[in-house]
C-alpha positions in Angstrom: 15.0 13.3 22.8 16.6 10.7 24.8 20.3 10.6 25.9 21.8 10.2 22.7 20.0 13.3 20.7 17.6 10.9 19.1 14.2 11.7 19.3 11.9 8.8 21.0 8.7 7.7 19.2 5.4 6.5 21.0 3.3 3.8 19.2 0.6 6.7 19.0 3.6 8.6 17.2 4.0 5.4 14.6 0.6 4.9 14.7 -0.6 8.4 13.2 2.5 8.0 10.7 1.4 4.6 9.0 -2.2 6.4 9.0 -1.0 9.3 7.1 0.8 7.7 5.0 -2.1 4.8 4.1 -4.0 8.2 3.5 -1.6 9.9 1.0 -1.5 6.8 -1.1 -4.9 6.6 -1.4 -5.1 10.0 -2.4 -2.7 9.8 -5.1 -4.1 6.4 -6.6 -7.7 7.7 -6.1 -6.5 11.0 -8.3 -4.8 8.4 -11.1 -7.7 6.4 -11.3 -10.1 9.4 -11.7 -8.4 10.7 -14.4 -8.9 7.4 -15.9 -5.4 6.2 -16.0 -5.4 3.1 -13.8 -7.3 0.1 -14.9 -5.1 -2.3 -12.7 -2.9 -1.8 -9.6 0.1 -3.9 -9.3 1.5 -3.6 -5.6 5.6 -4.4 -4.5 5.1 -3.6 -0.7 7.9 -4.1 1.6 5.9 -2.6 4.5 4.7 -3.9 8.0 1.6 -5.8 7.7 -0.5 -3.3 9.7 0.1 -0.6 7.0 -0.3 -2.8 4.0 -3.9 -3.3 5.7 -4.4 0.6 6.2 -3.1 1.1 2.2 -5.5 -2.1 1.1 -8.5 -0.2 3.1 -7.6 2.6 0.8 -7.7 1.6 -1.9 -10.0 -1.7 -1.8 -12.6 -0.3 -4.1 -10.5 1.1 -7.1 -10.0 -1.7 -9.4 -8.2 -4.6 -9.3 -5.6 -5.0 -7.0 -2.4 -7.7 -7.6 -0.3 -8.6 -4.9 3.4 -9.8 -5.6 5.7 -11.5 -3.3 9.7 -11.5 -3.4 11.1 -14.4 -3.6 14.5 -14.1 -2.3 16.0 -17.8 -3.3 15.1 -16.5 -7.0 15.5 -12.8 -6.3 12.5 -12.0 -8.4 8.6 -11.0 -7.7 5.9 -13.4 -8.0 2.2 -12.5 -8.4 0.2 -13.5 -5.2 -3.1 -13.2 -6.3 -5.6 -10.9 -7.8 -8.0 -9.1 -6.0 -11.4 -7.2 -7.4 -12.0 -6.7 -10.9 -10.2 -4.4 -13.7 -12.4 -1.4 -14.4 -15.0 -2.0 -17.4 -14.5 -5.9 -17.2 -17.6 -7.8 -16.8 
């Protein structure tokens, strides 16, 4: 803790935090889509890029992925792009 009562973080500290958390998601959307539930993930993210790449490495092979960006002007979501392909599409 530093002078204030806050406890001070290393970038090991936030390092092994993004991982776990990259790590539970991928756990939990690896379980839906096993049961058979998820045919297409649509991703709102408002994370730091470094963990959007851990949660993307987690999930890469699932099915397929859309990306949305917020667009502030319009205050609404607009889809990116489309990554892999929906489970049982050809």
């Amino acid at each position: 803790m530093d002078s204030t009562g806050l406890i001070e973080y290393t970038t090991q500290d936030w390092a092994l935090q993004a991982l776990a958390m990259s790590l539970q998601i991928g756990k939990e959307l690896r379980s839906l889509y096993g049961q058979g539930g998820v045919t297409h993930i649509h991703l709102f993210a408002a994370v730091p890029a470094a963990l959007a790449v851990l949660i993307g490495h987690q999930i890469n092979a699932m099915s397929a992925i859309t990306l949305y960006h917020f667009m502030e002007k319009d205050r609404l979501y607009v889809a990116v792009c489309t990554l892999g392909k929906q489970k049982g599409a050809v």
